[in-house]
C-alpha positions as CSV (number, residue, x, y, z in Angstrom):
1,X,50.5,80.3,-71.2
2,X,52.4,80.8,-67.8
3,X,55.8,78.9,-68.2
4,X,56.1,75.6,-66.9
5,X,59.6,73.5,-65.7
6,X,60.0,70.7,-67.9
7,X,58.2,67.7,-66.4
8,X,59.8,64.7,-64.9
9,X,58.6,61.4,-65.7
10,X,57.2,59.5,-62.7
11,X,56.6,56.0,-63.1
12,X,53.2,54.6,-61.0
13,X,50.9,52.7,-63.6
14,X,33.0,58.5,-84.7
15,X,30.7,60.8,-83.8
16,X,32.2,63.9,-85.5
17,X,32.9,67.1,-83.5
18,X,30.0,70.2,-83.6
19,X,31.3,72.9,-85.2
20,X,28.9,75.5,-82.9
21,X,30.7,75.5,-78.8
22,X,29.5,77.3,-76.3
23,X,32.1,79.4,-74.9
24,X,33.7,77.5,-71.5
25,X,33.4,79.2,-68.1
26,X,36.3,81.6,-67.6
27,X,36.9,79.6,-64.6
28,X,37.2,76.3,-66.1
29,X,39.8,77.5,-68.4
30,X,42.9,79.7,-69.1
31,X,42.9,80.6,-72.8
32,X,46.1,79.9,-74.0
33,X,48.8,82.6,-75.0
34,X,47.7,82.7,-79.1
35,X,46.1,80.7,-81.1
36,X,45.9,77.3,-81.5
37,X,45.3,75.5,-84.9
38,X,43.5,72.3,-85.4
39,X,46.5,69.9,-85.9
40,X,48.2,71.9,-82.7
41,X,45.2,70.7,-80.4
42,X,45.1,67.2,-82.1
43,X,49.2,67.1,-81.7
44,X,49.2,68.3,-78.4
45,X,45.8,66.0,-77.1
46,X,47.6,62.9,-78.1
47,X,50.8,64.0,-76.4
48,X,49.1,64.2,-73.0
49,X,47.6,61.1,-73.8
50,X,50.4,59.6,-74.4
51,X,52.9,61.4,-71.2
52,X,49.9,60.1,-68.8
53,X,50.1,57.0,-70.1
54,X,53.3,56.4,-68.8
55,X,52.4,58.0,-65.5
56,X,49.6,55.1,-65.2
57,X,50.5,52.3,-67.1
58,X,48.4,50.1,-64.9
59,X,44.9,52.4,-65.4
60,X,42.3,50.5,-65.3
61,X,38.2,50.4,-63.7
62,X,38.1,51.4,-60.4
63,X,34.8,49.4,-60.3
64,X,35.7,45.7,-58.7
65,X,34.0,42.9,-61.1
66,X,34.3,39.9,-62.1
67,X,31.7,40.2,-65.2
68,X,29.5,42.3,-67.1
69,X,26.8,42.3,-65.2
70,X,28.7,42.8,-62.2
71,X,30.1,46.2,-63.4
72,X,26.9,47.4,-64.9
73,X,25.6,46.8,-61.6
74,X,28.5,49.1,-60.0
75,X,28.5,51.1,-62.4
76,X,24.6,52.1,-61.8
77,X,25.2,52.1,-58.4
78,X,28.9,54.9,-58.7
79,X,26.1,57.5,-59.3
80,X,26.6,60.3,-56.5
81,X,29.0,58.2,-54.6
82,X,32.6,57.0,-54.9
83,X,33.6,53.9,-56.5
84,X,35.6,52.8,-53.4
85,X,32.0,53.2,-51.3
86,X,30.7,51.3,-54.1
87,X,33.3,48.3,-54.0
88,X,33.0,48.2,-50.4
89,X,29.2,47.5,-50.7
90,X,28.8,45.3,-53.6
91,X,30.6,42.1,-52.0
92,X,27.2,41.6,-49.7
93,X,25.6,42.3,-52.9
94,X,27.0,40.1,-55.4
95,X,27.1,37.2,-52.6
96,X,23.5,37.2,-52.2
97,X,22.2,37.9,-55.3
98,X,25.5,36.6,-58.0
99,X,22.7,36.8,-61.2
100,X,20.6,38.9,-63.3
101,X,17.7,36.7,-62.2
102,X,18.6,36.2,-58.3
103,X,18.5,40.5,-58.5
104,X,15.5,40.5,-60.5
105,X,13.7,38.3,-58.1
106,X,14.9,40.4,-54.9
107,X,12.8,41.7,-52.0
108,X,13.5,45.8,-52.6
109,X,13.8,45.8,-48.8
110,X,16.4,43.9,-48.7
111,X,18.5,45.2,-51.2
112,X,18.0,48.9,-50.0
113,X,19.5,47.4,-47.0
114,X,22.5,46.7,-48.5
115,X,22.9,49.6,-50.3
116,X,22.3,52.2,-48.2
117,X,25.9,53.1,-47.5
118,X,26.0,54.2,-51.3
119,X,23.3,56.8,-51.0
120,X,19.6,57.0,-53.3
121,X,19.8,53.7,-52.1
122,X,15.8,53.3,-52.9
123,X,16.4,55.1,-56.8
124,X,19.5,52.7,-56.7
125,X,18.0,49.6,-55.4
126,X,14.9,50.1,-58.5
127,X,17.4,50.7,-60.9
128,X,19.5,47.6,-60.4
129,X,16.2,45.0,-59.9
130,X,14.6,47.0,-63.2
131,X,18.2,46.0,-64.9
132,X,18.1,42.5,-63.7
133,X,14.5,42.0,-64.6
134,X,15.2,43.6,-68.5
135,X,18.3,41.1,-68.5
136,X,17.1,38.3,-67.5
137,X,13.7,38.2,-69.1
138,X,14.9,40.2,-72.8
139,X,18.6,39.1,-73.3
140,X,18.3,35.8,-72.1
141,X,20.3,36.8,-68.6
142,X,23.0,37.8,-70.6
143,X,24.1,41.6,-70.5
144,X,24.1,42.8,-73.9
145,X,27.5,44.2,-75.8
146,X,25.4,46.8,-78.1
147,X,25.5,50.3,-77.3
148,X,21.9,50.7,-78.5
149,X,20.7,47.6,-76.5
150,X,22.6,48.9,-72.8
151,X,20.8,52.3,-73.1
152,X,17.7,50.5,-72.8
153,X,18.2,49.1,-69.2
154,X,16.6,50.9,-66.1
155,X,19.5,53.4,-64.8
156,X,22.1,52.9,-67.8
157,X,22.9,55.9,-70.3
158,X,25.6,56.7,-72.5
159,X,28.6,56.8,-69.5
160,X,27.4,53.3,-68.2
161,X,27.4,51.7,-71.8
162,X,30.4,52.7,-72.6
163,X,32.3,51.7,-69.6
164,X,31.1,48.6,-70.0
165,X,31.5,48.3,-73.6
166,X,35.4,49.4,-73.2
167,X,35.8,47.0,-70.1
168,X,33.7,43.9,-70.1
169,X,33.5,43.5,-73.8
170,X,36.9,45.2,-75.1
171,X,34.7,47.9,-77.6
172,X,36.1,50.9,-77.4
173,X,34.7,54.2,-75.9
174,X,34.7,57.6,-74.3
175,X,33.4,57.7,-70.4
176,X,32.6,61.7,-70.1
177,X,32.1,61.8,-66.2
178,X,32.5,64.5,-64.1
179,X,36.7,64.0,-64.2
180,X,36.8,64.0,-67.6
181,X,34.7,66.6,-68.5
182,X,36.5,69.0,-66.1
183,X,39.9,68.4,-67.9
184,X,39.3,68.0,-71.5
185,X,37.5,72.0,-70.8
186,X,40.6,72.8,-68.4
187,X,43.0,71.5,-71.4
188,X,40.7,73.4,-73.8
189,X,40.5,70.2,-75.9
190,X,36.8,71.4,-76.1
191,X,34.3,74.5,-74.8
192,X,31.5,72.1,-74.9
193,X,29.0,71.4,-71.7
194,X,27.0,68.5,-72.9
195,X,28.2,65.2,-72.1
196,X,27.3,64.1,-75.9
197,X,28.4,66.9,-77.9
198,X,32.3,66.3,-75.3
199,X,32.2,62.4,-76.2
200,X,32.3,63.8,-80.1
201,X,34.4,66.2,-79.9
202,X,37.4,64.4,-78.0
203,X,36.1,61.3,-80.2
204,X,37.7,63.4,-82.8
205,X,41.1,64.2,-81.6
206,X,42.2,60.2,-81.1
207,X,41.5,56.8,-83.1
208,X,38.8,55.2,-81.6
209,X,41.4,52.5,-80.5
210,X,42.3,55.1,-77.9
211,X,39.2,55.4,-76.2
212,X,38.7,53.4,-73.5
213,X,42.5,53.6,-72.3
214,X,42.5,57.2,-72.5
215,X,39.5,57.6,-70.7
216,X,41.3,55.7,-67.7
217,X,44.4,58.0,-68.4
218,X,42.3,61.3,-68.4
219,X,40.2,60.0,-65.1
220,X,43.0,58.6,-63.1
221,X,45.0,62.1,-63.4
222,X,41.5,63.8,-62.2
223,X,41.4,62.1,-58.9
224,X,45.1,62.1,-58.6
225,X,46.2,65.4,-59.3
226,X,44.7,67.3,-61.1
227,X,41.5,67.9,-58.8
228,X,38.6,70.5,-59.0
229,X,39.5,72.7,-56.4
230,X,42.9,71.9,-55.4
231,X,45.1,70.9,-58.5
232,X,48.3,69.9,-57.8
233,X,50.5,72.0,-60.8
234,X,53.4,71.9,-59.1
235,X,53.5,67.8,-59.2
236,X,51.6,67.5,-62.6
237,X,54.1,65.9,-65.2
238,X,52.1,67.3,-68.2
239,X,52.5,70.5,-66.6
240,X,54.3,72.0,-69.9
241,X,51.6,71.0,-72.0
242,X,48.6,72.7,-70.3
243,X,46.8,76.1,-70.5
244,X,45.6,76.0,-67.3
245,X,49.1,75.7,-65.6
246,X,48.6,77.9,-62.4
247,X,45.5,77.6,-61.5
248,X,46.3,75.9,-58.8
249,X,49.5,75.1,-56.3
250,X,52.5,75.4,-58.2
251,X,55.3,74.9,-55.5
252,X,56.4,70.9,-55.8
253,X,56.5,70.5,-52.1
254,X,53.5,72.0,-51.2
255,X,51.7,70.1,-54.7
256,X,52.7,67.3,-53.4
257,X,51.0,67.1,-50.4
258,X,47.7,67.7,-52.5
259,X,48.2,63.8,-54.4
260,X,45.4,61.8,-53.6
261,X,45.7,57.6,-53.9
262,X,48.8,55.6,-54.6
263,X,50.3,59.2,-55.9
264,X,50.3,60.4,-52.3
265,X,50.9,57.0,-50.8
266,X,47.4,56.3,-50.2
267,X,45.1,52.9,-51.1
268,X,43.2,53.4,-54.1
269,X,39.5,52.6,-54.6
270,X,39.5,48.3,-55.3
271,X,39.6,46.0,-52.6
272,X,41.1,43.7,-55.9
273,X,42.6,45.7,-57.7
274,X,44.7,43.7,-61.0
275,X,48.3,42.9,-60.3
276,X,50.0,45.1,-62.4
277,X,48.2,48.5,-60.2
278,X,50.2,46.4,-57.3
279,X,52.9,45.7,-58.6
280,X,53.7,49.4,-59.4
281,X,53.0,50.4,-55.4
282,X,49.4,50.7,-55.3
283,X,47.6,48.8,-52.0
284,X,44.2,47.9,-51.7
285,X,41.4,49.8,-50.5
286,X,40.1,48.6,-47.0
287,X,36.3,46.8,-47.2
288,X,33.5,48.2,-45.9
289,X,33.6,48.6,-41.7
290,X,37.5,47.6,-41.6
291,X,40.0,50.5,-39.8
């Protein structure tokens, strides 16, 4: 492992694991210098955790809601796009059609209307009326707080459940999107490719009281700075704790420039976002048509 300088802090705001991997990508990874015992990667996974918790005390959804069915709704809809296109487009949404059964009862046309600046606006638009429909007519209109019942809806797997498990009903759990699964692999937390076997493999480094806030931590740091082509090493703060160190620009100037959101001065992806993400410097993200 390439030698880091000592981070400074920067103040912004059980499934059990396989034992079988599949080796990682050399790519993805830098194989640490040595080896690396079990306890190690546990101690040094919840030291992360806890060093980007401090970086982003305020993480939190980047999906604007106001209720359950709201963010499974944007939640279905972040597929392929960005959250911030997503929480610039559900406002016309949400006015017209605020229930499960004013959605369920929707002309299609209408709706693909609306949500055609989110892309597979037609797959989207069946996904969210088929959701509706199941809600409305099987759960009483209510979204449902099982995992084994959210899987069931039109458009929702694992990912959606859990995200709104850990954020509309306070159960914890893991969100294994595209972020996270690049850097639990680039932290060599796991070599697994499958979103499942990741969610029980990191499951097993942290209590599941963890889960949903380290999800935010390891997500937030993914669109911030440590990004798939372009990581910012030189501005990581967990810089000493990872094998990948190096991979991408190490000079701090230069990293810098590379921070994406309130970490380079930026709006961030809620047109309401909660206080405390303002209060610590992040601004709003503009709605949809404005500047």
């Amino acid at each position: 492992m390439k030698k880091a300088p000592s981070p400074r802090k920067q103040l912004v705001a059980p499934m059990k694991a396989t034992a079988a991997v599949k080796a990682a990508p050399a790519e993805a990874v830098v194989k640490p210098a040595g080896g690396e015992s079990r306890t190690a990667l546990v101690r040094r996974a919840r030291r992360i955790n806890r060093e980007l918790a401090e970086v982003y005390p305020y993480a939190h959804p980047e999906l604007d809601f106001e209720n359950p069915f709201q963010l499974v709704v944007a939640t279905v809809l972040s597929a392929q796009t960005t959250d911030l296109r997503v929480n610039q487009t559900t406002p016309a949404l949400f006015a017209r059609y605020p229930t499960p059964e004013d959605l369920a009862a929707a002309d299609p046309e209408e709706v693909e209307e609306i949500l055609r600046p989110t892309g597979f606006f037609r797959a989207k638009t069946k996904s969210v009326i088929g959701l509706s429909k199941a809600i409305a007519e099987d759960f009483g209109g209510e979204v449902p707080g099982r995992l084994e019942d959210l899987v069931k809806l039109p458009g929702v797997g694992r990912k959606t459940a859990f995200v709104v498990l850990g954020n509309a009903f306070g159960r914890p759990g893991i969100t294994v999107d595209t972020h996270f699964q690049r850097l639990v692999r680039r932290w060599r937390w796991t070599a697994e490719t499958d979103p499942d076997k990741i969610e029980a493999a990191i499951g097993a480094l942290f209590p599941k009281s963890d889960w949903t806030d380290l999800s935010h931590h390891v997500i937030w740091h993914g669109r911030r700075i440590c990004h798939a082509r372009k990581p910012a090493c030189g501005a990581c703060p967990i810089a000493a704790l990872c094998p990948a160190y190096g991979e991408g620009e190490t000079d701090p100037e230069k990293a810098e420039k590379l921070l994406k959101y309130e970490k380079g001065g930026l709006p961030g992806q809620r047109l309401n976002p909660p206080q405390a993400y303002l209060d610590a410097g992040g601004r709003p993200a503009p709605p949809l048509g404005a500047g």
